[in-house]
C-alpha positions in Angstrom: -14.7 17.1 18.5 -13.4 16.9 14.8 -12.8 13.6 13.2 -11.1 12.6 10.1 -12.2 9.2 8.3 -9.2 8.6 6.1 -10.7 6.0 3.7 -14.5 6.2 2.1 -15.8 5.5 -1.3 -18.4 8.4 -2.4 -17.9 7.3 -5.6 -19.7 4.0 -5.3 -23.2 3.6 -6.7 -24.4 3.0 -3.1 -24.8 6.5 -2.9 -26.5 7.9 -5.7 -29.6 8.8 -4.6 -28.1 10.8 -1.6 -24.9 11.5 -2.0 -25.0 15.2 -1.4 -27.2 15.2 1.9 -25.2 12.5 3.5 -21.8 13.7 2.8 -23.0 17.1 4.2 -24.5 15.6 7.2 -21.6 14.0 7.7 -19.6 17.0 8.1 -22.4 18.8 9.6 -21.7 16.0 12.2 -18.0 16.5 13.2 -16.4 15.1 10.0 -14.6 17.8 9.1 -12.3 15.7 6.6 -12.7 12.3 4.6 -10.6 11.1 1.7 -12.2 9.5 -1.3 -10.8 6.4 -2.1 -10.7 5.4 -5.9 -9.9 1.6 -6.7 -10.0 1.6 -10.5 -9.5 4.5 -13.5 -13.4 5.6 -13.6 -13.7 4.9 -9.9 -10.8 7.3 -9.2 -11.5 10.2 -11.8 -15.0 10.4 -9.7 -13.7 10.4 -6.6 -11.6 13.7 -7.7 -15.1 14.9 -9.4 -17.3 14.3 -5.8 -13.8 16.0 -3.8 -14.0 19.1 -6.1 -17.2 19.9 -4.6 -16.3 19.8 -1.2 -13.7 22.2 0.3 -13.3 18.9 3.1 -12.8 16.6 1.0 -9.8 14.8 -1.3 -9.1 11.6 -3.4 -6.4 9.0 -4.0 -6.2 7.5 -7.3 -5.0 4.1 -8.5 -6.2 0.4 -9.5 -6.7 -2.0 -6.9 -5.8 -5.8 -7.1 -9.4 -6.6 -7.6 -10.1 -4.5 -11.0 -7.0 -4.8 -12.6 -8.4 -6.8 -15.6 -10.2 -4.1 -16.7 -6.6 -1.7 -17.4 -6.1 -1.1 -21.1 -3.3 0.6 -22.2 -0.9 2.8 -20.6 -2.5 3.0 -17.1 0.3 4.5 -15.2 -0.2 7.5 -17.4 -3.4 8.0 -16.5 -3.1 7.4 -13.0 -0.2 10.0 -13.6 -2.3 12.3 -15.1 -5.3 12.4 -12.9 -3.1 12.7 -9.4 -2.1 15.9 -11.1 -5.1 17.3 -9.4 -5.0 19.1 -6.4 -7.1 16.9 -4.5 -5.2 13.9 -4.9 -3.4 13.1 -1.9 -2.0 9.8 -2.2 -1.6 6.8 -5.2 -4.4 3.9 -4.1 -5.5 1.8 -2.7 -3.5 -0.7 -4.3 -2.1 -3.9 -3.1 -3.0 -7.8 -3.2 -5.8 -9.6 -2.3 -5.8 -13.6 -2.6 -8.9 -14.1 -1.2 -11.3 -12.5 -4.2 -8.0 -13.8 -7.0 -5.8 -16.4 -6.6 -5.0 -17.0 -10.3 -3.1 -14.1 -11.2 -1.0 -13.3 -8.2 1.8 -12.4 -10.3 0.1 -9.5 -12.1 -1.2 -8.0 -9.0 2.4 -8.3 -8.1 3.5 -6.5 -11.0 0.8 -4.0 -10.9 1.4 -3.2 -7.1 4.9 -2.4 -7.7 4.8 -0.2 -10.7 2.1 1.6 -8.6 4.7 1.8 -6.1 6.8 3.3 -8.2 4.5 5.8 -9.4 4.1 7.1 -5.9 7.4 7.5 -5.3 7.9 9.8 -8.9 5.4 12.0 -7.5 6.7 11.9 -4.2 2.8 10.5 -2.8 2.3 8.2 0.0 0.3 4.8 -1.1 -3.1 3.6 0.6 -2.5 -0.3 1.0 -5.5 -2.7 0.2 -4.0 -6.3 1.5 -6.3 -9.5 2.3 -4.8 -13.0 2.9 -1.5 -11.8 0.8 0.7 -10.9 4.0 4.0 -11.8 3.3 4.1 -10.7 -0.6 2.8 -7.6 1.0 5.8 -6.8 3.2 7.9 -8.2 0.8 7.2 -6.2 -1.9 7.6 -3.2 0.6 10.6 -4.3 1.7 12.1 -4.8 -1.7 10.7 -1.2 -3.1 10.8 1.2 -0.4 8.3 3.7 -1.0 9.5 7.1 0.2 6.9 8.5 2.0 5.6 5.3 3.2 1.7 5.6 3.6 -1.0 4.0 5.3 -2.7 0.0 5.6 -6.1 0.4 5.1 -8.9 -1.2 6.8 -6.0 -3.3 8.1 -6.5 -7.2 8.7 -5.8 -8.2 12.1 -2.1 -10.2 11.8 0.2 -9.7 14.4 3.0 -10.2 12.0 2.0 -7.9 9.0 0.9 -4.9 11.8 4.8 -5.7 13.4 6.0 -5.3 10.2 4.0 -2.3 8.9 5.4 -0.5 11.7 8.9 -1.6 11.2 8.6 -0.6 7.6 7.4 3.2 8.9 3.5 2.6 7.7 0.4 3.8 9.3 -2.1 1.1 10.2 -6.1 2.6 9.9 -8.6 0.5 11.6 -12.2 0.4 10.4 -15.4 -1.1 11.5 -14.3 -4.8 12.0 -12.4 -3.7 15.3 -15.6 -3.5 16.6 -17.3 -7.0 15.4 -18.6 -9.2 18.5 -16.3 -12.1 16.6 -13.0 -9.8 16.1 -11.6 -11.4 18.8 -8.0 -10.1 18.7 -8.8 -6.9 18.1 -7.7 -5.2 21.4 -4.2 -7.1 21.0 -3.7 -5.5 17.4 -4.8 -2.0 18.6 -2.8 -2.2 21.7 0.3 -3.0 19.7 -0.4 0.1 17.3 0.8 3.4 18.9 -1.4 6.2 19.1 1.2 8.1 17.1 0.6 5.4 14.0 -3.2 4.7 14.2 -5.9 6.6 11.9 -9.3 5.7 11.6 -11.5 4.9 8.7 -15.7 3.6 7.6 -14.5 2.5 4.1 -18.1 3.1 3.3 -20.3 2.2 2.2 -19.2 -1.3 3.4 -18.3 -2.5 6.8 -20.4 -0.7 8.9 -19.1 -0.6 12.9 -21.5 -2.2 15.5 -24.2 -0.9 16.5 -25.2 0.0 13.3 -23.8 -3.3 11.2 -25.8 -4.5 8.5 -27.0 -1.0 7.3 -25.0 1.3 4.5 -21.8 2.8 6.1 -21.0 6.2 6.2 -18.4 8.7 7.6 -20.9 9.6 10.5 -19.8 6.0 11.8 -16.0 6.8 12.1 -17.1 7.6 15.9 -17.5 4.3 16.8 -13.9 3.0 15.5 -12.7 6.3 17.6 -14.7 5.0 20.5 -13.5 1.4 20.1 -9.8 2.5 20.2 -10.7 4.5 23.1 -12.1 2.1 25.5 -9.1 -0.1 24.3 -6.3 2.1 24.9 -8.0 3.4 28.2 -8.2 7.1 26.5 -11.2 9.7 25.7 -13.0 9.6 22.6 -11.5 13.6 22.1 -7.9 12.2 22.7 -8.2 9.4 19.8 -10.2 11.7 17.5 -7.4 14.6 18.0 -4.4 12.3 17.4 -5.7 10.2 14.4 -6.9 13.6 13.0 -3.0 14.6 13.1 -1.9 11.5 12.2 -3.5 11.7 8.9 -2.4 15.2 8.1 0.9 14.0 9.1 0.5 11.0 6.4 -1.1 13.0 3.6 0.6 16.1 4.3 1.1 17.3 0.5 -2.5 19.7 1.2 -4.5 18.9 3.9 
């Protein structure tokens, strides 16, 4: 069995002292692709610099709503310039979040869309970061259509922006709060999710999947979001890891 986990951050500090043994273990373990998520400039020109060392791996590149003070400058032209690499596979993640910022919704507005916009030049899909900032989400989507759509990741649990989502042609990738003892609608989200529009994700190092919450995530633990959907769905393990696998090459289909 081959899984793909679709969203991790090897580029976080969590994972200096080990980075190299665990990413290999990792694969060593069935992971036989991850994407390396940046969020920010420096964040995403090291997640290219940890992908080029592994034929499995690739990055996305772009500025999330949480680290957008930091930009300087022209920032779409060096986001431009670093997905020029080969391992870049989509613009993100990049979205809202009005949980962590609530004072300057409309720059993350402004950001988002010229981010947007960016993918669409380049013809990339976008990696969606959205928390308790639903319906700007959608309508920003709705307003820019990004051509070749892209994926919500780590998605939050809302009927509404999942319905949506779909309408609007996105992928929706669960992670490990699908399989928190409190997540109590999580088997209605999943169930309204086809198969053909699900992937699967650790966003490690952070929310780590029961049984092993509380410790440092890592892409070893995708196999419990797999088994999660599974039980769910009323499917094997090997039928959710096969079709999330080719639902992601579907989504970042420029090289993998």
């Amino acid at each position: 069995m081959e899984l793909f986990d679709s969203h991790a951050h090897y580029n976080d500090e969590k994972f200096d002292d080990d980075r190299d043994t665990i990413i290999k273990e990792a694969y060593n373990s069935g992971i036989t692709t991850i994407i390396n998520a940046g969020y920010s400039l420096e964040s995403s020109k090291k997640a290219i610099e940890i992908a080029n060392q592994y034929k499995f791996m690739y990055a996305t590149v772009g500025v999330s709503p949480n680290d957008i003070e930091d930009l300087k400058g022209n920032y779409i032209e060096d986001i431009e310039e670093l997905a020029k690499s080969y391992k870049v596979v989509a613009i993100g993640e990049i979205g809202l979040d009005y949980y962590w910022n609530k004072e300057n919704k409309e720059k993350q507005k402004e950001i988002f869309m010229e981010q947007i916009k960016l993918a669409n030049k380049l013809d990339l899909p976008i990696v969606i970061h959205t928390r308790e900032a639903v319906m700007d989400t959608i309508d920003i989507l709705k307003k820019i259509e990004c051509k070749k759509r892209g994926v919500f990741h780590c998605c939050p649990l809302n009927r509404e922006l999942v319905k949506e989502a779909l309408k609007l042609g996105f992928y929706i990738s669960f992670a490990g709060p699908v399989t928190f003892k409190n997540s109590k609608n999580a088997a209605e989200i999943i169930n309204l999710v086809p198969i053909e529009r699900i992937l699967i994700e650790t966003d490690s190092p952070y929310l780590s999947p029961e049984p092993v919450r509380g410790t440092r995530n890592d892409s070893r633990n995708v196999k419990y979001i797999a088994q999660k959907i599974a039980d769910i769905k009323g499917l094997t393990v090997e039928e959710i890891a096969k079709q999330t696998y080719k639902n992601a090459q579907k989504i970042f289909e420029r090289k993998i």
